[in-house]
matplotlib code that plots the C-alpha trace (Angstrom):
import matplotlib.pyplot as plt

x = [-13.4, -14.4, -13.6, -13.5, -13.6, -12.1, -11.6, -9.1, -8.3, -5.8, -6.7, -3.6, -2.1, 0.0, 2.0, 2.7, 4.2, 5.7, 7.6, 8.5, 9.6, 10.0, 10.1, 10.1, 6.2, 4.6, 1.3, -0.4, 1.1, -0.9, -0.3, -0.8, -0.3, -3.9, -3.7, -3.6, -4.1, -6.4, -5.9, -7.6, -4.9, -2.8, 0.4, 3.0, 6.7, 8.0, 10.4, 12.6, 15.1, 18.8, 17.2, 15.2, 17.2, 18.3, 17.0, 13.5, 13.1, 11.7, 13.6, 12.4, 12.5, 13.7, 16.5, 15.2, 18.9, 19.0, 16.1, 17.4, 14.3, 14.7, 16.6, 13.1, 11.4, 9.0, 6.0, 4.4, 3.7, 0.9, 0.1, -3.0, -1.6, -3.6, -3.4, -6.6, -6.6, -9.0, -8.6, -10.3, -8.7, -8.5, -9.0, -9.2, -8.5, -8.3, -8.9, -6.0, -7.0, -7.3, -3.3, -2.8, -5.4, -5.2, -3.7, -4.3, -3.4, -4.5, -3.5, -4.4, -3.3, -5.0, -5.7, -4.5, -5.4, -3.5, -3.9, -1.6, -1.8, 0.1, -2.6, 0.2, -0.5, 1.8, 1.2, 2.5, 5.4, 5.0, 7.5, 6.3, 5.7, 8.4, 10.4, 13.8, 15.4, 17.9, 18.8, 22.9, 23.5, 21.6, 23.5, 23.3, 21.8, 19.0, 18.3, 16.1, 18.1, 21.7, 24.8, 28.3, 30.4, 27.3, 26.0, 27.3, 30.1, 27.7, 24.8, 21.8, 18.5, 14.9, 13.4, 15.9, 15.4, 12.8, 9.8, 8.0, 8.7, 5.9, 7.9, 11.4, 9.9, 8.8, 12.4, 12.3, 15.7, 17.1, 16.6, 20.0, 20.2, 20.5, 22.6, 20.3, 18.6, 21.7, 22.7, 26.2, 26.9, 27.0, 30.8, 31.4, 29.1, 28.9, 31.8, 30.0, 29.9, 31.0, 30.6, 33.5, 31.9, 28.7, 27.3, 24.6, 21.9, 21.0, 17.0, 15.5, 15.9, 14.3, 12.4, 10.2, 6.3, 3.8, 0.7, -1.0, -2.6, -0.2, -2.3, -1.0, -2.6, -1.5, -1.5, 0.0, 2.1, 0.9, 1.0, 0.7, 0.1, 1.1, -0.3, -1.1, -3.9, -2.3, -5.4, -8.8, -11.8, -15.3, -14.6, -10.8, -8.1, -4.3, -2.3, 1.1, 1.7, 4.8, 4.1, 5.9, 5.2, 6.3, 7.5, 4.2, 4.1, 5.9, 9.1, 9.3, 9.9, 12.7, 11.8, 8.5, 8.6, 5.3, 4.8, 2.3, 3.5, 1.7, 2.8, 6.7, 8.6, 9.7, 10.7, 10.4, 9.2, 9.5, 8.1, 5.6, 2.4, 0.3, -3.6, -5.7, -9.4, -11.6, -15.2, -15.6, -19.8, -22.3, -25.7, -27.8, -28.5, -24.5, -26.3, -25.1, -21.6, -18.7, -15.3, -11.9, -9.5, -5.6, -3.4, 0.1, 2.3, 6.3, 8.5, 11.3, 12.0, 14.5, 17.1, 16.2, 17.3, 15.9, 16.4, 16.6, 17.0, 18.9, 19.3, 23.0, 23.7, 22.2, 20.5, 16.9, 15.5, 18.9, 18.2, 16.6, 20.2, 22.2, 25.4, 28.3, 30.6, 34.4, 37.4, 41.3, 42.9, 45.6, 45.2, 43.2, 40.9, 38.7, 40.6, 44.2, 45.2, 44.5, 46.0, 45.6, 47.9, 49.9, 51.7, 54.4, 56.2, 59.5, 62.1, 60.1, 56.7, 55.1, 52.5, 51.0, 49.4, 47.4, 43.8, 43.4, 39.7, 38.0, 34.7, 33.6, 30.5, 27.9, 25.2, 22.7, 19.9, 22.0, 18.7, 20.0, 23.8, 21.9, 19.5, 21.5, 20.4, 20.8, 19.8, 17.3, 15.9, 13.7, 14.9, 11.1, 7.5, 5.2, 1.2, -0.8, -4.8, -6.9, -10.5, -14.1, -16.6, -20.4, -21.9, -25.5, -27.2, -27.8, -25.5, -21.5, -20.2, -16.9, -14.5, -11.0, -7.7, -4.9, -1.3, 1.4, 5.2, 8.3, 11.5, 14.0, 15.4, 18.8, 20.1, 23.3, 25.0, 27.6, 26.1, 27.9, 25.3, 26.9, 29.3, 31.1, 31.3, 33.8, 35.9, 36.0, 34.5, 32.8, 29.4, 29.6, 27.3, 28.0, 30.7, 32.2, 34.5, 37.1, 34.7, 33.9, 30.6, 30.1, 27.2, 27.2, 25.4, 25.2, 29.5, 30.6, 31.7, 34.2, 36.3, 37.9, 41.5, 42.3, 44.1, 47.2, 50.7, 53.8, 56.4, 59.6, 63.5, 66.2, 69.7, 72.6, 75.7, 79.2, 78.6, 76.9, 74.3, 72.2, 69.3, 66.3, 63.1, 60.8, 57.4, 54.6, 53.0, 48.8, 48.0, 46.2, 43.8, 41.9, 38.5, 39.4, 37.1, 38.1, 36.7, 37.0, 37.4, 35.0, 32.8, 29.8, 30.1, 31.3, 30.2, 32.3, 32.7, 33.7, 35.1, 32.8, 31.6, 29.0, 28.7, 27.4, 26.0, 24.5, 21.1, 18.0, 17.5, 20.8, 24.1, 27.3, 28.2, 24.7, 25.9, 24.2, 24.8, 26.0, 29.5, 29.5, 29.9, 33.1, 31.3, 30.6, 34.0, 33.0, 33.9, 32.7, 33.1, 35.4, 38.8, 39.3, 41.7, 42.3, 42.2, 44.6, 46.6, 49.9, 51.2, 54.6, 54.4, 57.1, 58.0, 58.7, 57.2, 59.3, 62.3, 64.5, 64.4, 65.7, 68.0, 72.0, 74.1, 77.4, 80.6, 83.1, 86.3, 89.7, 89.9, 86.2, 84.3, 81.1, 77.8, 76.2, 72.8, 70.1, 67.7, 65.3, 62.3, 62.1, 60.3, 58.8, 56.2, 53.3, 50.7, 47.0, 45.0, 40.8, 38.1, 34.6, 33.5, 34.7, 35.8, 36.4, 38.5, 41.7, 40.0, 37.6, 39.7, 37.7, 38.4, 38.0, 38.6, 41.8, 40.9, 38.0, 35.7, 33.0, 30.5, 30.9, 29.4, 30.1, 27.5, 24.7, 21.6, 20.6, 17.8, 16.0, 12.3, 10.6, 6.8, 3.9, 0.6, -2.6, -5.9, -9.7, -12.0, -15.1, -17.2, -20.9, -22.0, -25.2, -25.1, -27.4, -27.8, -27.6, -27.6, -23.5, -22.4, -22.9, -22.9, -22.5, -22.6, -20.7, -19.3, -17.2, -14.2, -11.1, -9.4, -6.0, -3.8, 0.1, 2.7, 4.9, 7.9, 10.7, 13.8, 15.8, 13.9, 15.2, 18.8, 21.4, 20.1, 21.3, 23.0, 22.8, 19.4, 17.1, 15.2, 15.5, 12.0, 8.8, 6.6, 3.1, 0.2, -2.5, -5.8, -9.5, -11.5, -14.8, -15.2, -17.8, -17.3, -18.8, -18.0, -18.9, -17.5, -18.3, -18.4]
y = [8.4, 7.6, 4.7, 4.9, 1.7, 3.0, 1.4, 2.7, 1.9, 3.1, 4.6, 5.3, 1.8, 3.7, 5.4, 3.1, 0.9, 4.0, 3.9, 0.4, -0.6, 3.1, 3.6, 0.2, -0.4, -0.1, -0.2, -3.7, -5.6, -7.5, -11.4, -13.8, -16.9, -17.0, -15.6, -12.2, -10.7, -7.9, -5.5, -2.2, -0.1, -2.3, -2.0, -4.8, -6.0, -7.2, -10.4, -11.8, -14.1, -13.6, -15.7, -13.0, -11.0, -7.5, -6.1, -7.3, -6.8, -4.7, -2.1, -1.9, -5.6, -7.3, -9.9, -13.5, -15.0, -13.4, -15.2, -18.8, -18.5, -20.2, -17.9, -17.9, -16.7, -14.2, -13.1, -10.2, -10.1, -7.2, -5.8, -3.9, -3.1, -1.9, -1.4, -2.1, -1.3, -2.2, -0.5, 0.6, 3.4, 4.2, 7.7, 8.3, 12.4, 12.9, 16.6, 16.8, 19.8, 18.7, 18.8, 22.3, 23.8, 23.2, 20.3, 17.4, 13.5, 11.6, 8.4, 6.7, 4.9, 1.8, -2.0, -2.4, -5.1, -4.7, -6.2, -5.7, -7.1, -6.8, -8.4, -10.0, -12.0, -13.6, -14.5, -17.8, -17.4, -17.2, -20.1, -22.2, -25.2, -24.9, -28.4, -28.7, -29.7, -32.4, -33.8, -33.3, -32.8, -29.6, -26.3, -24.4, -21.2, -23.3, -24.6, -22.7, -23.8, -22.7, -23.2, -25.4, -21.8, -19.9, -20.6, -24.5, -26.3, -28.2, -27.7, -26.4, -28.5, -25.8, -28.9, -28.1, -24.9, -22.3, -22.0, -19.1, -16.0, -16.0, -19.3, -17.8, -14.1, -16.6, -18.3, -21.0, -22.1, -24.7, -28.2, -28.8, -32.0, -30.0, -32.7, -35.4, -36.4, -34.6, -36.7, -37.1, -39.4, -36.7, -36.1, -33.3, -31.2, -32.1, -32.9, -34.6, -32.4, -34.3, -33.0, -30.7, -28.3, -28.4, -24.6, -23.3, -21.1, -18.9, -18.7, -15.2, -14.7, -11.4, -8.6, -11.4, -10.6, -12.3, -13.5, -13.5, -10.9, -10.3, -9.5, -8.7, -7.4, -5.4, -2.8, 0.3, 3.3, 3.7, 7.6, 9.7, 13.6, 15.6, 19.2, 22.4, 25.1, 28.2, 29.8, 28.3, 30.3, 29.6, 31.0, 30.2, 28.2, 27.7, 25.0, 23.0, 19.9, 17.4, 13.8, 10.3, 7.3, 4.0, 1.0, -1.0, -1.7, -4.3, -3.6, -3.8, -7.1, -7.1, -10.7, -9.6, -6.8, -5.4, -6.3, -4.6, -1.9, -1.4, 1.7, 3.6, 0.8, 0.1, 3.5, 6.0, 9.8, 13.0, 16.1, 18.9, 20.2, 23.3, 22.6, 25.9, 27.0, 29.9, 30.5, 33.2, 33.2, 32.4, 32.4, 34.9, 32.0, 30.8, 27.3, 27.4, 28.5, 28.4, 27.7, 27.3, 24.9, 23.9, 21.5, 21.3, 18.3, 18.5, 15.1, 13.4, 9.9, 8.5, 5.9, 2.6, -1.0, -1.8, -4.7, -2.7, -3.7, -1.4, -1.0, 0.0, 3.3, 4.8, 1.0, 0.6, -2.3, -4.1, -5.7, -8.1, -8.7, -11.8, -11.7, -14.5, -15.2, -14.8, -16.4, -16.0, -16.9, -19.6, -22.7, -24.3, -27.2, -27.8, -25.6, -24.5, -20.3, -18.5, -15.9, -13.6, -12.6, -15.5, -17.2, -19.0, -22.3, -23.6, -21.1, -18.1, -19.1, -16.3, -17.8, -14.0, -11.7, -13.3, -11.9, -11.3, -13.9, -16.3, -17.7, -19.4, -21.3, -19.8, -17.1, -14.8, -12.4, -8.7, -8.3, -10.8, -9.5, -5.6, -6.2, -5.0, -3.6, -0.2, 2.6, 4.8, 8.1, 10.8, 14.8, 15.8, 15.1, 17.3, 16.6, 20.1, 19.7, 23.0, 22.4, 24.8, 23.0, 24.0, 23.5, 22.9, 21.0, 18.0, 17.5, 18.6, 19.5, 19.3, 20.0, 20.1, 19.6, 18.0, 18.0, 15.1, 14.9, 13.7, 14.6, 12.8, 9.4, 9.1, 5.6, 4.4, 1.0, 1.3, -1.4, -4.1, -6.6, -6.0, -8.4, -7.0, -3.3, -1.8, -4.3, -4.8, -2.6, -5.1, -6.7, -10.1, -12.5, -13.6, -16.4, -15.2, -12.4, -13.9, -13.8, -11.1, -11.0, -9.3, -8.7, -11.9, -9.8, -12.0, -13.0, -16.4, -17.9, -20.7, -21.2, -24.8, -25.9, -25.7, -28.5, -27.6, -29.1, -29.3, -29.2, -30.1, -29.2, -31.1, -32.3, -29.9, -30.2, -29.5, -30.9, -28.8, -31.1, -31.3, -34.6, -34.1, -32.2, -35.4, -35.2, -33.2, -33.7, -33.0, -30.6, -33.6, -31.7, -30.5, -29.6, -29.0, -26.1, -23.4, -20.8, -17.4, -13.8, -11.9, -9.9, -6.9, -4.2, -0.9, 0.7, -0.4, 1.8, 0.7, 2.1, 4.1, 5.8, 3.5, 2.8, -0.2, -1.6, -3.9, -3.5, -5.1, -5.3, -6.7, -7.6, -6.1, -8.6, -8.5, -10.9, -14.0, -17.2, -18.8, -20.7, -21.7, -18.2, -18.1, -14.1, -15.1, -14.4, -12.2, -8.9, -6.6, -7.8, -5.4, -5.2, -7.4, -9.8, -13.3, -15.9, -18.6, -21.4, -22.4, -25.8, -27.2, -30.5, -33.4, -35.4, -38.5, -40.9, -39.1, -40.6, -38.4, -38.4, -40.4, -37.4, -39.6, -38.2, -36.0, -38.8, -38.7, -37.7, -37.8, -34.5, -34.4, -34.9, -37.1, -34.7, -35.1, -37.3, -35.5, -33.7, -36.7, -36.6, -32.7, -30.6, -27.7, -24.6, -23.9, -21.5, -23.1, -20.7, -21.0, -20.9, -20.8, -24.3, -27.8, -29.4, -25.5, -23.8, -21.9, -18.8, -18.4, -17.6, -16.6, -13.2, -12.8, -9.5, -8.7, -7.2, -8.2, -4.9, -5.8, -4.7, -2.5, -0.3, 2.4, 1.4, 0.9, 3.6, 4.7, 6.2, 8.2, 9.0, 12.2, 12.0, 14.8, 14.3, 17.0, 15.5, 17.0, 15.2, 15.8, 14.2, 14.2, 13.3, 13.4, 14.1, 12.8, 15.0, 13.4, 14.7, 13.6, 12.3, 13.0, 9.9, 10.2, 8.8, 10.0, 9.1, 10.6, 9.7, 11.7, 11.5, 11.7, 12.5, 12.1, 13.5, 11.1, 12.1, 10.1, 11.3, 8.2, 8.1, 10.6, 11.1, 13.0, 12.9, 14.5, 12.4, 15.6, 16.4, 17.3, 14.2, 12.4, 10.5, 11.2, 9.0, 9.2, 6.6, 8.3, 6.9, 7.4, 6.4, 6.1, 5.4, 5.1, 6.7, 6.3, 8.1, 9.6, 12.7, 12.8, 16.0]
z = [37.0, 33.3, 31.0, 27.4, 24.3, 21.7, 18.0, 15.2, 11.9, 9.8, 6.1, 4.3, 3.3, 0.7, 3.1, 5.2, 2.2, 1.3, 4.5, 4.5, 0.9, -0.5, -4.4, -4.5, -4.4, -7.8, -8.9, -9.1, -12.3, -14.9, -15.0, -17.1, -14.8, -13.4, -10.2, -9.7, -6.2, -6.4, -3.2, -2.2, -3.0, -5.9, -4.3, -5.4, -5.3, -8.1, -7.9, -11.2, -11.1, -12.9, -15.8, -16.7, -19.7, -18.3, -21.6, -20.5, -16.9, -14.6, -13.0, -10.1, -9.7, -6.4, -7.2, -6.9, -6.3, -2.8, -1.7, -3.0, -5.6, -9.1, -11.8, -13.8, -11.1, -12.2, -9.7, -7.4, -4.3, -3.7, 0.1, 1.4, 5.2, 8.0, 11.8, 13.7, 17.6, 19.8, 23.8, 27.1, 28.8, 32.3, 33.9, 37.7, 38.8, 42.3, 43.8, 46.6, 47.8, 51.2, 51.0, 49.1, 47.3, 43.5, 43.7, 42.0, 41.0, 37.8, 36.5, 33.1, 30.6, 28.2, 27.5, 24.0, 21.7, 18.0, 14.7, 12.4, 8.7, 5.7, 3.7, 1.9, -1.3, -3.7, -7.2, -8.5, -10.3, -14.3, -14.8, -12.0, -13.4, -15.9, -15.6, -13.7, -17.1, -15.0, -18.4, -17.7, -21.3, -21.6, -21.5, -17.7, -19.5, -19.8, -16.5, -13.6, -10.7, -10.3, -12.3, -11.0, -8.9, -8.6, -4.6, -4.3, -5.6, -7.8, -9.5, -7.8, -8.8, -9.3, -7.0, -4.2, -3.9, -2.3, -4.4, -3.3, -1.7, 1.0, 2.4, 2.1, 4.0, 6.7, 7.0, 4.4, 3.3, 0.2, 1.1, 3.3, 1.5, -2.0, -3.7, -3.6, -6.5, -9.0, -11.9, -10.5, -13.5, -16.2, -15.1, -17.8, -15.7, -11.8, -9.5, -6.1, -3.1, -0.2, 3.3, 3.5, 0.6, 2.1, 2.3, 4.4, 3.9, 7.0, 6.8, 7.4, 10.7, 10.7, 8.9, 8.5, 6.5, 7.6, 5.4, 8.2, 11.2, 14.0, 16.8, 20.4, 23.7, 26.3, 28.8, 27.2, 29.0, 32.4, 32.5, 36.0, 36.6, 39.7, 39.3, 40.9, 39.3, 39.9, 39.4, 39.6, 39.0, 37.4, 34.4, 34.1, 34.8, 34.8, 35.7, 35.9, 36.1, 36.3, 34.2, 33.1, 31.8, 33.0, 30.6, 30.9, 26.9, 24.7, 23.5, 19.6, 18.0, 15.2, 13.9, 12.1, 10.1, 10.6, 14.3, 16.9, 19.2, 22.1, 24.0, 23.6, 23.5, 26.9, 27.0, 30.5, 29.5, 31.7, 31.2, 32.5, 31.2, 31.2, 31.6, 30.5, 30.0, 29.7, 29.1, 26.8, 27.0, 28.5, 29.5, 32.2, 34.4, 33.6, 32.8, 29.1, 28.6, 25.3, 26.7, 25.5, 26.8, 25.9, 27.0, 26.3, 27.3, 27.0, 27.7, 27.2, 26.3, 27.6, 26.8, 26.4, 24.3, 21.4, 19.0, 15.2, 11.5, 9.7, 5.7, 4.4, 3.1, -0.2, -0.8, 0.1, 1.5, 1.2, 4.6, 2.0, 0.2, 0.5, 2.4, 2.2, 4.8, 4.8, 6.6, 6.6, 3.5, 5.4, 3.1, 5.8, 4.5, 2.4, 0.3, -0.5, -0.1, -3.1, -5.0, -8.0, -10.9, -10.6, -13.5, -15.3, -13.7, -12.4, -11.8, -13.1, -11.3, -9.6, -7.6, -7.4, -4.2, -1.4, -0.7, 2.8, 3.0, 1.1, 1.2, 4.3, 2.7, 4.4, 3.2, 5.4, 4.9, 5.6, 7.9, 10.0, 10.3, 10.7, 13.3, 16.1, 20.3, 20.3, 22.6, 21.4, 22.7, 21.6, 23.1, 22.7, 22.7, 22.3, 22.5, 22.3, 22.5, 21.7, 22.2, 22.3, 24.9, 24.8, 28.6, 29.3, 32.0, 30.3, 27.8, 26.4, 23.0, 22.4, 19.0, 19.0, 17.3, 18.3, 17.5, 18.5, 17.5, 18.2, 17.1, 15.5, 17.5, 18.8, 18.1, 19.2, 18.7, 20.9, 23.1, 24.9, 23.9, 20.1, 20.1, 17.3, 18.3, 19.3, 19.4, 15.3, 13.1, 10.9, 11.0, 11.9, 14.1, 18.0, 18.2, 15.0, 15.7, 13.0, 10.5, 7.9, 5.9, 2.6, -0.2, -2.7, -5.5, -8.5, -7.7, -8.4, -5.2, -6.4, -9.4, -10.7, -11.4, -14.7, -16.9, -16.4, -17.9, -15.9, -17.5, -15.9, -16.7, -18.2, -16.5, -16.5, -17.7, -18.8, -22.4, -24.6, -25.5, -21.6, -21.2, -22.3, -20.1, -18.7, -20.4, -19.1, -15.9, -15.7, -12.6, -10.0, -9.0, -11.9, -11.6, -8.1, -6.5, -5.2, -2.9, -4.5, -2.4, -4.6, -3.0, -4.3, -1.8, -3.8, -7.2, -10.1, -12.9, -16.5, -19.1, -20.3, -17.2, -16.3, -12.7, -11.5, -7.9, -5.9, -4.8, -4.1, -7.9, -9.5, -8.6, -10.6, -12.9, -14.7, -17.5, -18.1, -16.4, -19.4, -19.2, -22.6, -23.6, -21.2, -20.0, -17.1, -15.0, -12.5, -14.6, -12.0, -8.4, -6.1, -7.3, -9.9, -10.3, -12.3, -9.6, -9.3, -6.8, -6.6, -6.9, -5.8, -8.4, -7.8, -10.9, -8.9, -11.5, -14.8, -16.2, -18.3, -22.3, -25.1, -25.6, -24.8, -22.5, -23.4, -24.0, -21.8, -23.4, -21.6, -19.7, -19.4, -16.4, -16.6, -16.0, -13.5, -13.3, -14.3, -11.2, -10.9, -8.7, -9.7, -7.3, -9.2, -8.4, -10.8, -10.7, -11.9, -12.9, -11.6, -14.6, -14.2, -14.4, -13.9, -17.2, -19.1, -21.0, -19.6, -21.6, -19.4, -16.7, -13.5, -11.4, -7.7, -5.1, -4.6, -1.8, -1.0, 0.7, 3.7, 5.6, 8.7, 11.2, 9.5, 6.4, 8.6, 7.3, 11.3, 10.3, 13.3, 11.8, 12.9, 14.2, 13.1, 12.9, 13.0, 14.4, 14.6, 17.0, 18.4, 21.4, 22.9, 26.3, 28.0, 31.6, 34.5, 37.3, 41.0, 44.9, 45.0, 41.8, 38.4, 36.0, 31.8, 29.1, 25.6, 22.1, 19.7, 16.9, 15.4, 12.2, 12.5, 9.5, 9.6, 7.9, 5.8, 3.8, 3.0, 2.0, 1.2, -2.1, -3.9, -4.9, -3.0, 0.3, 2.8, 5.7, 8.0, 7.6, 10.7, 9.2, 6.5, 7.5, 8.3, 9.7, 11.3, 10.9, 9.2, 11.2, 12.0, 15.2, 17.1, 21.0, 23.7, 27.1, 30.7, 33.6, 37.0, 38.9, 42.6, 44.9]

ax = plt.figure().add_subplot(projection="3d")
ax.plot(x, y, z, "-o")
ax.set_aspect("equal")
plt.show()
């Protein structure tokens, strides 16, 4: 029976990022705003806002606009992770050799306490204290919060919206009440949001960084051994042995990112063993002797749920991307059904094709649309211990390595806790089956009626000389919004061969968000089209022209009276802001593409690691028992190799990732053996 305290610490905070964020991580930036975190191993994420000219900013750069940040946000966050573990493990070994000889029982397995921290620390943002500019006469390129079409159907104030990343990582949202506070009197800019146009803004819900140590405790995987020694003499030994492992840790927790596991996660494991030793010298007396001992243990792991967050293919870290939600394009309220490519009025009006969704005002993390039960196994596990042991009387030596791995995970979604799967293919979230969700990128998610005249038609007649057309007609409902169907979820390419995407670091369109330049139209969103509704316009109020009617002659019928209230179609094209030009004629996805299963990045890491330990015990000699006393440490070093970050990676590999915690150790152990 022994127990051992054991405490380890991980060394390798690189890797782990590594793992976690990928390319992604750069080494710690300069600043100028006065606080700069300084970490062990200078380690940062880079955040800009769409303010920031694409000339001038980093590369590498997460994308402010997806975290509802100010467009002149401009700041690093720097991390410094490490695990700390802190357990007691029990061993009891029973001799059964009262039932068979050889035979033998052992059960073991630890008290766990874990501390995990990301030693997160954010810079404050460069522009922070940068004024809202609310002044409604100044130009929207100017202003740090958000632009009329962007997220809202109004403006969206700096004040209103989330001012650091730490709070938005931890689910902070825009203040629901956004609109308060908006100089709703400078009419050539703002049209007032009432209740109808009200988006919402899904906090992060998970993925989640914490600023601060997670710490949990617990009683890891309570492991059991059934063996027989086939042979079992004083100089050698070999054995077999049948093993498992109950569920007795805590199953992963997708809500933080960097959360404690304690055991396999709720997993069950099978398998055998082979327990060997031989002593290969000793003394004349046989007091002292040099032996060599293996152990070989071979399980599986089998199925179990787990809650996962998944990335989408060939875009790291875009768990951290926006998503907007989508509904059926049916004219329902607040909005009327759009189309694209419409144009002309009256007779020749062609109000144009019908995108299939539109914008359902709503936005979410992608983490929280990703994170998904799945099953998840592991075929093998393989733990091989080769040690040399030096005996004496009074005391033990022992040196060793050890290696531990596990082979790539199965993971399967096809769960019937996924709501969405298989009944539709697409992500969506429970209780919204009808629903499709797609990346916002840097899109424009609403376009305005334009100031539109319609015209009507003149009488007919037989006379050659027909009433006049009634004057023009202004569209009613300009300025109107309109919820657009453009969505970011496929590489555009231009003219010239460039191919652009949305990542973690830019959306498509990549222009600046300056309507007064009339660029801003959404020139890259998938499938392109120029966005527009259609009117059916009733002249009831018109009269017709000064134009006389034809005279009647003998012979000649009178014409008729002229078509009055005339009932027309016209198709109003959408521009990008309220009060615009026609020029600037806004496009939208025709169709729109979304996300699906299909997208999700299942990636199944692989587990190596190579370990040297050593371990001294002094021994107390007694009539019937034999108490000691003993210390020792490892350092474990683990493989780590990640795939994903270079280009053209293979979706077939054996493994795409490697993963093992690079750690060192030191523990105290007591014990006692009875005869």
């Amino acid at each position: 029976m022994t127990a051992t305290s054991e405490y380890t610490r991980s060394y390798k905070p690189g890797q782990i990022l590594e793992y976690l964020f990928g390319p992604d991580i750069r080494p710690e930036l300069t600043s100028t705003s006065g606080n700069v975190c300084k970490t062990e191993c200078g380690r940062t994420i880079h955040i800009q806002g769409s303010k920031i000219p694409y000339s001038t900013r980093d590369p590498y750069a997460w994308f402010a606009d997806y975290f509802y940040l100010p467009r002149d946000f401009d700041a690093t966050i720097s991390f410094d992770p490490r695990i700390t573990n802190i357990l007691i493990d029990f061993d009891v070994y029973m001799h059964l050799n009262s039932c068979m000889k050889g035979f033998y029982a052992r059960v073991y397995g630890p008290v766990v306490h874990a501390q995990w921290d990301l030693n997160m620390c954010e810079t404050t943002s460069l522009n922070a204290l940068e004024p809202d500019a609310g002044d409604c006469m100044q130009a929207d390129t100017d202003r740090p919060g958000y632009p009329t079409g962007y997220f809202a159907t109004i403006h969206l104030r700096k004040s209103r919206l989330v001012q650091t990343f730490t709070n938005y990582a931890a689910g902070g949202t825009p203040d629901p009440d956004y609109q308060e506070g908006l100089d709703t009197t400078c009419v050539d800019r703002f049209n007032e949001e009432d209740a109808a146009h009200h988006v919402t803004f899904q906090p992060l819900n998970a993925a989640r960084m914490s600023p601060y140590v997670c710490r949990k405790t617990g009683f890891a995987d309570l492991r059991f051994e059934l063996g027989w020694n086939l042979l079992c003499c004083n100089d050698h030994h070999l054995g077999l042995n049948f093993q498992g492992a109950a569920p007795s840790g805590k199953r992963p927790n997708p809500l933080v990112l960097f959360d404690p596991i304690i055991g396999n996660g709720k997993h069950w494991e099978l398998g055998s063993g082979l327990t060997a030793h031989y002593v290969w010298a000793k003394s004349a007396d046989e007091r002292c002797q040099c032996a060599f001992h293996l152990d070989a243990n071979l399980t599986y792991i089998l199925k179990a749920r787990e809650m996962r967050t998944f990335d989408l293919r060939d875009k790291p870290n875009s768990a951290y991307m926006l998503a907007a939600k989508y509904r059926k394009n049916d004219g329902t309220a607040p909005f009327e059904k759009l189309y694209v490519n419409g144009q002309g009025q009256g007779q020749a009006t062609v109000c144009g094709l019908e995108p299939s969704h539109i914008f359902a005002l709503e936005y979410a993390p992608v983490a929280n649309l990703t994170t998904l039960n799945v099953k998840v196994n592991n075929d093998l596990h393989a733990d091989v211990v080769a040690m040399f042991s030096l005996y004496h009387p009074r005391f033990t030596v022992d040196i060793g390595y050890n290696f531990w791995a596990r082979t790539v995970e199965n993971i399967d979604f096809n769960d019937p806790y996924n709501e969405c799967f298989p009944r539709v293919s697409a992500l969506c979230q429970p209780g919204q089956r009808d629903t499709q969700w797609a990346l916002k990128g840097d899109a424009r998610m609403f376009g305005y009626q334009a100031e539109q005249k319609i015209y009507g038609q003149g009488g007919t007649g037989a006379c050659p000389t027909p009433p006049a057309s009634p004057p023009p007609e202004r569209n009613a409902d300009v300025n109107k919004p309109q919820a657009l169907s453009a969505t970011q979820c496929k590489p555009y390419k231009d003219a010239n061969g460039k191919i652009y995407v949305a990542d973690i670091h830019h959306g498509k369109n990549q222009v600046p968000l300056n309507f007064a330049l009339n660029v801003d139209d959404n020139p890259r969103v998938d499938n392109p089209n120029l966005a527009n509704v259609c009117h059916t316009i009733t002249n009831a109020g018109n009269t017709p022209g000064t134009t006389p009617p034809c005279p009647v002659t003998p012979n000649t019928p009178s014409p008729p009276p002229p078509p009055f209230p005339l009932t027309i179609d016209a198709a109003i094209p959408l521009i990008n802001e309220p009060y615009g030009t026609q020029t600037a004629q806004i496009q939208t996805s025709y169709e729109p593409v979304f996300l699906s299963y299909d997208q999700l990045d299942l990636v199944g890491p692989r587990q190596m690691s190579h370990k040297v330990f050593g371990h001294f015990s002094l021994i107390c000699d007694r009539d019937q028992w034999h108490p000691y006393l003993g210390a020792g440490g490892f350092v474990e070093i683990g493989r780590n190799k990640d795939c994903r970050n270079y280009p053209n990676c293979p979706y077939n590999m054996v493994s795409r990732v490697d993963v093992a915690l690079s750690q060192w150790a030191v523990w105290f152990k007591a014990g006692v053996a009875f005869e």
